[in-house]
C-alpha positions in Angstrom: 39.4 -52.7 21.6 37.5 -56.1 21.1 36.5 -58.5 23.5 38.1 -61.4 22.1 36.7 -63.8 24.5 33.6 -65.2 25.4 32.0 -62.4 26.4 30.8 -63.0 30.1 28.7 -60.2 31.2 30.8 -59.2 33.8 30.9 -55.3 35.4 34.1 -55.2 37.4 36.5 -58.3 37.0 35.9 -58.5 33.7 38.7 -60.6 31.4 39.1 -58.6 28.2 42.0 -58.6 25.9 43.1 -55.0 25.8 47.0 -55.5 26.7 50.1 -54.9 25.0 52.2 -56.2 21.7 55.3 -55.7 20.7 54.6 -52.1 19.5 56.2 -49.3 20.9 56.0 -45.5 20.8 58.1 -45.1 17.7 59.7 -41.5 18.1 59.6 -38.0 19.8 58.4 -36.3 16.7 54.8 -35.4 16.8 52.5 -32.4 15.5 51.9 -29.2 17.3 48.3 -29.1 16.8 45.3 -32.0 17.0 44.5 -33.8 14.4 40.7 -33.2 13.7 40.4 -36.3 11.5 41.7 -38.5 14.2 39.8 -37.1 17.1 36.8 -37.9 14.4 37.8 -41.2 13.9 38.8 -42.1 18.0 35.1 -40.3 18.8 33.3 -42.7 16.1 35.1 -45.8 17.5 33.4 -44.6 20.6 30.2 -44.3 19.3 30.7 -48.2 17.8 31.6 -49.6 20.9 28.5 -48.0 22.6 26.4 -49.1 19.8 27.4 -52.8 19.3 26.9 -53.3 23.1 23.9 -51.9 24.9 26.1 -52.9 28.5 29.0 -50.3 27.3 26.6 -47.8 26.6 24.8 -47.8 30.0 27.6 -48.3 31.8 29.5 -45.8 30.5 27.3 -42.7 29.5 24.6 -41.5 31.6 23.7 -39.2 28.2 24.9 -41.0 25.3 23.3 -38.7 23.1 25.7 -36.1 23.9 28.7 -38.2 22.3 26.8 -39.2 19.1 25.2 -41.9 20.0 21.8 -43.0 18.8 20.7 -45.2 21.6 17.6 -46.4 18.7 20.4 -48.0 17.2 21.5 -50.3 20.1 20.0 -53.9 20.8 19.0 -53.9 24.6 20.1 -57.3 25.6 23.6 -58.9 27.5 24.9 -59.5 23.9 26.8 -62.9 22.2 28.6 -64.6 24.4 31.1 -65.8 21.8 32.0 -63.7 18.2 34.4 -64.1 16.0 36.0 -60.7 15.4 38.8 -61.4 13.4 37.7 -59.7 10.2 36.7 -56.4 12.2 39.6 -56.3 14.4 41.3 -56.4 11.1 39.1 -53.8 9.2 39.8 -51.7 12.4 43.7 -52.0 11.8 43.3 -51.0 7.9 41.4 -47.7 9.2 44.2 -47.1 12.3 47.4 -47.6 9.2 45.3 -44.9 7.1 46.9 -42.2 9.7 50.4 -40.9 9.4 51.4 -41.2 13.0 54.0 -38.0 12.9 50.5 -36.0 12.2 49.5 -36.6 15.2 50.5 -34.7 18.9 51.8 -36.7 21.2 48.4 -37.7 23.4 47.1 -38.9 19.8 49.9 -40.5 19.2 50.0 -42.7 22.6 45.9 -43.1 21.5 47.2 -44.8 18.0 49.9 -46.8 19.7 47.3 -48.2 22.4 45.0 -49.4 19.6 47.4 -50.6 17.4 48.9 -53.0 19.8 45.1 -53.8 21.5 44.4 -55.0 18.0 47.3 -57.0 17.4 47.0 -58.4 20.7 43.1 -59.5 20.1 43.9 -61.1 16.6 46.3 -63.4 19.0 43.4 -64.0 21.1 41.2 -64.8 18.2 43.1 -68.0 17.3 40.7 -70.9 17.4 43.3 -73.2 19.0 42.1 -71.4 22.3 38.3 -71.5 21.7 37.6 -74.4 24.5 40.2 -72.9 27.5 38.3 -70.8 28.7 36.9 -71.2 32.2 33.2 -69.3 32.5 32.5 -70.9 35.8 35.4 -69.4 37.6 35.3 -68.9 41.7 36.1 -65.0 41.2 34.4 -63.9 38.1 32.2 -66.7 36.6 28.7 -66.4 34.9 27.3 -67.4 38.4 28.9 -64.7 39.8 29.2 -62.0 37.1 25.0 -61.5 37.2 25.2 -61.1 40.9 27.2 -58.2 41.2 25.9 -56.6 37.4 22.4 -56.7 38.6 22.8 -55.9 42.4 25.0 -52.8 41.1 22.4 -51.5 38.6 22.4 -48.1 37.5 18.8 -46.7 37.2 18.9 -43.2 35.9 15.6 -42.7 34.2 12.3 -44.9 34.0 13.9 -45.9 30.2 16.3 -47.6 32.5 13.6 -49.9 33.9 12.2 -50.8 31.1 15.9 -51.8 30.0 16.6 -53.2 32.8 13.7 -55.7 32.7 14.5 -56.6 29.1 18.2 -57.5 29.9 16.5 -59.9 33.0 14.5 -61.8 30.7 17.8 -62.3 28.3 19.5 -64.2 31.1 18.1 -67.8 29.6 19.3 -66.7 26.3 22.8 -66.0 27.8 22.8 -68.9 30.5 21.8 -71.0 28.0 24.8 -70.2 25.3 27.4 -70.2 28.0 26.2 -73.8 28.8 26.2 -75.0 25.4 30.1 -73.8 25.2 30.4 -75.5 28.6 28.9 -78.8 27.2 31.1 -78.7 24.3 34.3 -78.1 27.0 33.1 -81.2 28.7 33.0 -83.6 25.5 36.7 -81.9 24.4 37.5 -82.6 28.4 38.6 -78.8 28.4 36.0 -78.1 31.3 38.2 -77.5 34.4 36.2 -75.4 37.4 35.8 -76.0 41.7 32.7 -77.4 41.3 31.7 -77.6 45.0 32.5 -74.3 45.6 30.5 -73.0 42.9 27.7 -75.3 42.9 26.9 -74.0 46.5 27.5 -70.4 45.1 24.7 -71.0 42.8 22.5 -73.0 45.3 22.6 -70.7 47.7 21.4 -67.7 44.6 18.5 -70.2 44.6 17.6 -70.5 48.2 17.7 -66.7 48.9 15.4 -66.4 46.5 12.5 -65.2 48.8 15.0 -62.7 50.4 17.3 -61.9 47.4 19.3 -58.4 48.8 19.6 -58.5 44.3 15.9 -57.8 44.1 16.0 -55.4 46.9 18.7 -53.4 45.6 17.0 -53.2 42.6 14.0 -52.0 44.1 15.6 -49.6 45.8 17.1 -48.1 42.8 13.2 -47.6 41.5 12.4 -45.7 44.4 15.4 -43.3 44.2 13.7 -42.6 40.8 10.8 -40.8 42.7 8.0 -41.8 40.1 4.5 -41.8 41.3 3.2 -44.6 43.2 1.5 -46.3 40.2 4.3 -46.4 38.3 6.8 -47.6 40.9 4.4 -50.5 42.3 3.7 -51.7 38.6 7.4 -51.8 37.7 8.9 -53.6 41.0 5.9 -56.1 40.0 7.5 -56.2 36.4 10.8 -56.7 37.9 10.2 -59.4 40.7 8.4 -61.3 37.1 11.4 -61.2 35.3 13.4 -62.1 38.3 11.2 -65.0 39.0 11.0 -66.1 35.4 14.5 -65.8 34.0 17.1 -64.9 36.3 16.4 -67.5 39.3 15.3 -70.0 37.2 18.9 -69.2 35.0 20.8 -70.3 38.0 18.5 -73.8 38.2 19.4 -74.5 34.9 23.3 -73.9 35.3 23.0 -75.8 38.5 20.8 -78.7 36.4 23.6 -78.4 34.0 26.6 -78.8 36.1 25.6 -81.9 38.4 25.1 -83.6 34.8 28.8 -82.6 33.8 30.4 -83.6 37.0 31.8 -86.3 36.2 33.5 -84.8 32.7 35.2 -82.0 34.6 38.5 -82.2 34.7 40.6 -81.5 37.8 42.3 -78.2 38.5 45.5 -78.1 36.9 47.6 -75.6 35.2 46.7 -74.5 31.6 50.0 -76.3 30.0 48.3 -79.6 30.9 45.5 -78.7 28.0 46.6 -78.7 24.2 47.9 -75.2 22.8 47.0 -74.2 26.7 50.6 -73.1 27.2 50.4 -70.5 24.0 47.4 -69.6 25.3 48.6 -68.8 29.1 51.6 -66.2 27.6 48.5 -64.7 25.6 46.6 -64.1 28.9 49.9 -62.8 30.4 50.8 -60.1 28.2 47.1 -59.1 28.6 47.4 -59.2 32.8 50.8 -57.5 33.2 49.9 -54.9 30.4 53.8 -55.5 29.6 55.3 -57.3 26.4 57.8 -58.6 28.8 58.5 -62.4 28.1 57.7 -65.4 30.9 61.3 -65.7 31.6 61.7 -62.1 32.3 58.8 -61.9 34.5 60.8 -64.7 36.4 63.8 -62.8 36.4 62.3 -59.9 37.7 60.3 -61.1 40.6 62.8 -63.1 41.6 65.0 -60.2 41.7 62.6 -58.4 43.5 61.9 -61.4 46.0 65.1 -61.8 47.1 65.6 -57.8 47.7 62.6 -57.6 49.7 64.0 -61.0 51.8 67.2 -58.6 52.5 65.7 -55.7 53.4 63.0 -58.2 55.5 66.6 -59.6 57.4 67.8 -56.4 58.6 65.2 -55.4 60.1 65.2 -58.6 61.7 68.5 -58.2 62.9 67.8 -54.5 64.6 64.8 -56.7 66.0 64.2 -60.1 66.1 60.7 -60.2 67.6 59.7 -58.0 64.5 58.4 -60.9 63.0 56.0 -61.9 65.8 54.5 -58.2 66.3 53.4 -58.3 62.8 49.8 -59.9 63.5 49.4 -57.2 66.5 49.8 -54.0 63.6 46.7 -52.2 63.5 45.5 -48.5 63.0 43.4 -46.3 65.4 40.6 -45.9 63.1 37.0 -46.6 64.6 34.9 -46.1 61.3 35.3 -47.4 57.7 34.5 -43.9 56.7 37.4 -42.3 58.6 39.9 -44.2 56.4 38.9 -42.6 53.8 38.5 -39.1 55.0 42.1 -39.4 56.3 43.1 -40.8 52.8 42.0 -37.7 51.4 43.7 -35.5 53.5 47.2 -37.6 53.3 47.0 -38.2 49.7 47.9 -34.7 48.7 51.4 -34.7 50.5 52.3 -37.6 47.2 50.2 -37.0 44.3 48.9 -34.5 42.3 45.9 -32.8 43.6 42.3 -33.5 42.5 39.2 -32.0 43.3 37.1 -33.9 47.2 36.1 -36.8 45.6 32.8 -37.8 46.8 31.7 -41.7 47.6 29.3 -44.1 48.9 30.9 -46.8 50.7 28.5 -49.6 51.8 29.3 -53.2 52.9 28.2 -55.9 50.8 24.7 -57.5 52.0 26.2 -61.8 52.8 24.3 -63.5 49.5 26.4 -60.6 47.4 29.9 -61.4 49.2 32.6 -63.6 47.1 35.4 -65.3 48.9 38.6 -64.2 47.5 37.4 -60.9 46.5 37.9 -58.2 49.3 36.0 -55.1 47.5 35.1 -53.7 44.5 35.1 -49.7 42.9 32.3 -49.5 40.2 33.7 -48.6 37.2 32.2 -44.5 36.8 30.8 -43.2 33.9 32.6 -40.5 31.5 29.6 -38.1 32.1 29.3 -39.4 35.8 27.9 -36.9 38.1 26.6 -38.7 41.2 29.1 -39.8 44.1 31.3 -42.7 43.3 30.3 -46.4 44.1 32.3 -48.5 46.4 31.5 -51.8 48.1 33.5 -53.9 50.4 33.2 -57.9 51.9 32.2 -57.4 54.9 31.1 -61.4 55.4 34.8 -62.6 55.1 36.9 -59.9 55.6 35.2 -58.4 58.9 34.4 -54.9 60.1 37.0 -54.1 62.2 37.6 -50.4 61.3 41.4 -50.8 63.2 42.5 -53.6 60.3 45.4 -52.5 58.7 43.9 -55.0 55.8 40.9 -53.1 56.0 42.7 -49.4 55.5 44.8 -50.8 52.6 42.0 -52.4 50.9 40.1 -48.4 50.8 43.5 -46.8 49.8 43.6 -49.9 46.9 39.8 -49.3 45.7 39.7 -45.8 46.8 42.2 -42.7 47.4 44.9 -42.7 45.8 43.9 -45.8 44.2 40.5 -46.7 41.6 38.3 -43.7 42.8 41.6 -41.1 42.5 42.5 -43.0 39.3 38.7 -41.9 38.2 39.0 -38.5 39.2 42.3 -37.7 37.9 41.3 -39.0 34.3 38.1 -37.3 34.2 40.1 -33.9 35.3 42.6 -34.9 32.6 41.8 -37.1 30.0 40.8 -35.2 26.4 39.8 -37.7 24.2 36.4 -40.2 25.0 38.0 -43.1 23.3 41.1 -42.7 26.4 38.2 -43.7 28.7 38.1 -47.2 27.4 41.8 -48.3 28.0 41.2 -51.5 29.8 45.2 -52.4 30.8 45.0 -54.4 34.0 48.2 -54.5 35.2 48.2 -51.0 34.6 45.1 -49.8 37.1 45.5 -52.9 39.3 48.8 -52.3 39.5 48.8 -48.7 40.6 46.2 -49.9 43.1 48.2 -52.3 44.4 51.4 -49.4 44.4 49.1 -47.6 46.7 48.6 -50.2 49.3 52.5 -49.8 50.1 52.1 -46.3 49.9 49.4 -45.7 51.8 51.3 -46.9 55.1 53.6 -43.9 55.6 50.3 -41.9 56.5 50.4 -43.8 59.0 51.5 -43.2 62.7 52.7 -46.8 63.5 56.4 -47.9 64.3 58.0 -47.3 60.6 60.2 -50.5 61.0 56.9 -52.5 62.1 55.2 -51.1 59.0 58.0 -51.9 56.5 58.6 -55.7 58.0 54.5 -55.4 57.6 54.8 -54.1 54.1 58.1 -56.6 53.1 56.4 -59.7 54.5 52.8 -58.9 51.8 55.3 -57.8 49.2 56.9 -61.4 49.4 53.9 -62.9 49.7 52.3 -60.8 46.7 55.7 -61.8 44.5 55.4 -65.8 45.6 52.1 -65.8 44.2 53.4 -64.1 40.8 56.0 -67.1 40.7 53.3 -70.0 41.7 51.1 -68.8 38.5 53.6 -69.4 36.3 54.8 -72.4 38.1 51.4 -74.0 37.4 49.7 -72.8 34.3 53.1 -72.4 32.5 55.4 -74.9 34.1 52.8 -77.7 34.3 53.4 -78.1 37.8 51.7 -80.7 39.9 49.9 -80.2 42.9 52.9 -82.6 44.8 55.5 -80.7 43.0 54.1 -77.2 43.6 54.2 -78.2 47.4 57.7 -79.2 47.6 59.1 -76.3 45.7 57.0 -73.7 48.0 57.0 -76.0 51.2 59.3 -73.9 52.8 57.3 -70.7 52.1 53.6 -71.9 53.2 51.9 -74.4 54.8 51.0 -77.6 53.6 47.1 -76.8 53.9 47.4 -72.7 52.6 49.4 -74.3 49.0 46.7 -76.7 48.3 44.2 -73.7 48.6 46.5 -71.7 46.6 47.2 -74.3 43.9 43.7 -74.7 43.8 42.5 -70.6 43.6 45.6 -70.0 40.4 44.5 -73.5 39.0 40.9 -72.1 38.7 42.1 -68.6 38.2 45.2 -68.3 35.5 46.6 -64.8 35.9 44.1 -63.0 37.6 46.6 -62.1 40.0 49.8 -61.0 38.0 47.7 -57.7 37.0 48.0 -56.7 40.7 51.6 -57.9 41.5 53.4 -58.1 38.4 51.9 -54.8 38.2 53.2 -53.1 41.2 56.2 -54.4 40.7 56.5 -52.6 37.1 55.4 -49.4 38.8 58.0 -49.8 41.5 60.8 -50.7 38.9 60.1 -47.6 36.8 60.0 -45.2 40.5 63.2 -47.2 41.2 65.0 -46.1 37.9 63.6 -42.2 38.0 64.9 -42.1 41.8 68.3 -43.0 41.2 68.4 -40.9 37.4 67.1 -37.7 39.5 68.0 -37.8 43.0 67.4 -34.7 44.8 64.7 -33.2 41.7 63.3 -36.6 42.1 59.5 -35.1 43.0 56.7 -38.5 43.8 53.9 -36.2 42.6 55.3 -35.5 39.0 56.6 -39.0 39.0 53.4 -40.1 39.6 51.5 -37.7 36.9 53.8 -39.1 34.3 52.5 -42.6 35.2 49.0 -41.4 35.1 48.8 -38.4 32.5 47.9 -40.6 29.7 45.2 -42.8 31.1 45.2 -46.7 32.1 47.9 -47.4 29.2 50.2 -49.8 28.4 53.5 -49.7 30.3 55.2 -49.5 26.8 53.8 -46.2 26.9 54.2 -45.4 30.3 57.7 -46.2 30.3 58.0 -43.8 27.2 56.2 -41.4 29.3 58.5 -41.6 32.6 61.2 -41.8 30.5 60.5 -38.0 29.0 59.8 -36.9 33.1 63.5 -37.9 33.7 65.2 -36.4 30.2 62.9 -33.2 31.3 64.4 -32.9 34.7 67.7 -34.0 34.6 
């Protein structure tokens, strides 16, 4: 599971390349019994990936040592930004093909399928037609913005940590610097495409909060939890606030420096089939968003599908009531604390999905230099040993804090119950095998977030015809957006052109936003909606195959039992739920 792209230190909207291919589970024939050899071979994969990269390690082990890990052997800094791994991805591939896959049981066998197509998938990544695309400096998940949230959301666990932690600051110049020198090289290839106002101000306003940076005070909060003695504590937040005023703020004067000498070489946001080989690369991007081998045309087909059934189901409720439409901006819930959304979530999620232990959170709003337009919360990633409560976050700057937002309550069901945090739980109660822990298929976890935005409404107590014309009219909106991605990046479609053909959709003034957000932003969004849509699709299918034995909490374990796989797999996987309960 390589990184294929330039590796921007980036916690939780990280772009890696760990989607599908064209391989599919081959058969139902699998061994009775584990293979031992395998479950060495998956467990030292582990140990690599923790090795090679001091960030994988800390963020997912709080005690490596217990998986094998020899944390004398890791390098403590944010790593390469850019390697070329085809040779290892291909070594990796030679050691996988050593296994005979019918001597494996069947979880093994869905662990040998998900690496075998993850490597195939990063050796399509690797081609060095696509070196220059990529966009570090995006509005959602950019260098700029990737520190923010890695250092604000630092784990300290032990004074080690410190120590660690103030190494990594000081390799932000290292790291700034190489992303700038690709970024350089973009500009003279005029590949360098990026909202530079927006993210210009971004890293300003990093550099005028300096004084009062909630990133520093976060961090020196997480020194005190530690509970050292006084010494100790006031000689490392002195370390730290060195480090911070040494490398990290003076990082984001250099990118700023940097920038304002390029702006006249960047290029204007457009969609990646304007660039050279940009079109080959946007279908490799896809199959690693949607977590599907499903073609571009197909994706077409289906949403369209789907659009046009939600527009029919939107016009009869219109029909029973034509004001429908006009009480949608007045739904809202009773709630009267962000905390009582969740607590009802984890009372209401049982009645749907299999049953996992009281999850137990932190849910804090994000301080305002922290906040990103564009992204309404965040769940930190847990670790496989985790034992502390889980970590959310949510914007309140440009979202609000209005507890009664229906927004609001489906944004905690998507991040939280029965969405990332249950996704957490219900691996760490299930999951056998370490190396299942570092599936990274987006469109499979974003979708089944997304999936539990629409479900989360029938918990609640509103007019049902009000929350499905509420539920319809985000569905449509959610599926548009799938079509307008494609329409630009693949299509090559002007800004002119992409407001004519969705004119009648939007406003004038919301598409040039739009164009401009999926222009800067190619398929960050078909994980969540292309997605849901496949999770819908296969609920669809069992419902109509089963009927009455049709059961939503064994439909949904079959979607879940084998981790944040490919939906090759999961299909395979829904597939045996039917055949076993026909």
């Amino acid at each position: 599971m390589k990184n294929t792209f330039k590796k921007l230190f980036i916690s939780f909207t990280v772009l890696s390349l760990t989607a599908c291919s064209s391989t599919t589970m081959q058969d139902n024939t699998f061994a009775a019994k584990e293979n031992k050899d395998f479950t060495k071979y998956t467990n030292q994969l582990v140990v690599e990936y923790a090795e090679n990269d001091y960030t994988t390690m800390h963020q997912f082990f709080e005690h490596p040592e217990d998986y094998g890990i020899d944390i004398n052997n890791v390098d403590v800094s944010l790593g390469e930004f850019y390697t070329d791994n085809t040779e290892e991805i291909k070594e990796d591939q030679k050691e996988l093909n050593k296994f005979n896959r019918s001597t494996l049981d069947k979880t093994q066998q869905t662990i040998y399928d998900e690496l075998k197509y993850e490597n195939e998938l990063s050796l399509k990544a690797e081609n060095k037609k696509f070196q220059y695309l990529n966009n570090c400096w995006s509005t959602m998940s950019g260098l700029h913005q990737s520190l923010i949230s890695v250092f604000s959301e630092y784990i300290l666990r032990n004074e080690k940590d410190i120590q660690d932690l103030i190494t990594l600051i000081n390799d932000v110049p290292r790291y700034t610097n190489d992303v700038l020198e690709y970024t350089k090289e973009q500009a003279d290839k005029n590949t360098l495409q990026f909202d530079y106002d927006s993210v210009t101000q971004d890293i300003q306003d990093v550099i005028n909060n300096k004084a009062d940076s909630s990133i520093t005070s976060a961090l020196y909060n997480a020194i005190d939890a530690l509970n050292l003695d006084e010494e100790k504590t006031t000689s490392y937040k002195a370390q730290v606030k060195d480090a911070m005023d040494t490398s990290f703020f003076p990082s984001y004067q250099a990118m700023l420096d940097t920038l304002t000498s390029l702006q006249y070489n960047i290029q204007p946001l457009q969609g990646l089939s304007n660039y050279k080989n940009g079109k080959k690369y946007y279908e490799v991007l896809v199959e690693n968003a949607t977590s599907s081998t499903d073609s571009i045309s197909t994706i077409k087909e289906n949403t369209q599908s789907a659009i046009n059934s939600s527009i029919t189901k939107f016009q009869k409720l219109y029909k029973a009531n034509p004001m429908i439409s006009y009480e949608l901006d007045s739904v809202s819930t009773d709630f009267t604390d962000v905390n009582q959304i969740l607590e009802s979530l984890q009372k209401n999620y049982k009645k749907d999905f299999p049953k996992v232990k009281t999850m137990k959170y932190d849910l804090k709003a994000l301080p305002e230099d922290q906040s990103v337009s564009g992204i309404v919360a965040y769940f930190i990633t847990p670790a496989l040993d985790y034992s502390q409560n889980y970590q959310m976050r949510y914007n309140k700057r440009d979202y609000g804090d209005d507890p009664s937002s229906l927004t609001l309550y489906q944004t905690l069901a998507h991040e939280g119950i029965a969405g990332h945090m249950y996704q957490a739980q219900y691996n760490k109660e299930h999951l056998k095998y370490p190396i299942q822990f570092f599936y990274n298929n987006l469109g499979m976890s974003e979708g089944w977030a997304t999936y539990m935005e629409s479900m989360s409404l029938h918990y609640l107590d509103n007019n049902k015809d009000l929350l499905e014309a509420y539920n319809l009219n985000n569905i449509l909106t959610n599926l548009y957006i799938v079509l307008m991605d494609i329409s630009i990046h693949y299509d090559g479609m002007s800004l002119n052109d992409f407001k004519n053909e969705y004119g009648d959709m939007f406003s004038s003034e919301g598409l040039e936003s739009i164009y401009n957000q999926l222009a800067d932003n190619p398929t960050v969004f078909l994980s969540y909606y292309y997605g849901y849509l496949q999770i819908v699709d296969l609920k669809s299918t069992a419902k109509s195959r089963l009927r009455s034995k049709f059961d939503n909490a064994d439909f949904h374990n079959a979607l879940l039992q084998y981790g944040e796989v490919n939906f090759n797999i999961v299909k395979q996987s829904v597939n045996e739920y039917i055949n076993k309960n026909r």
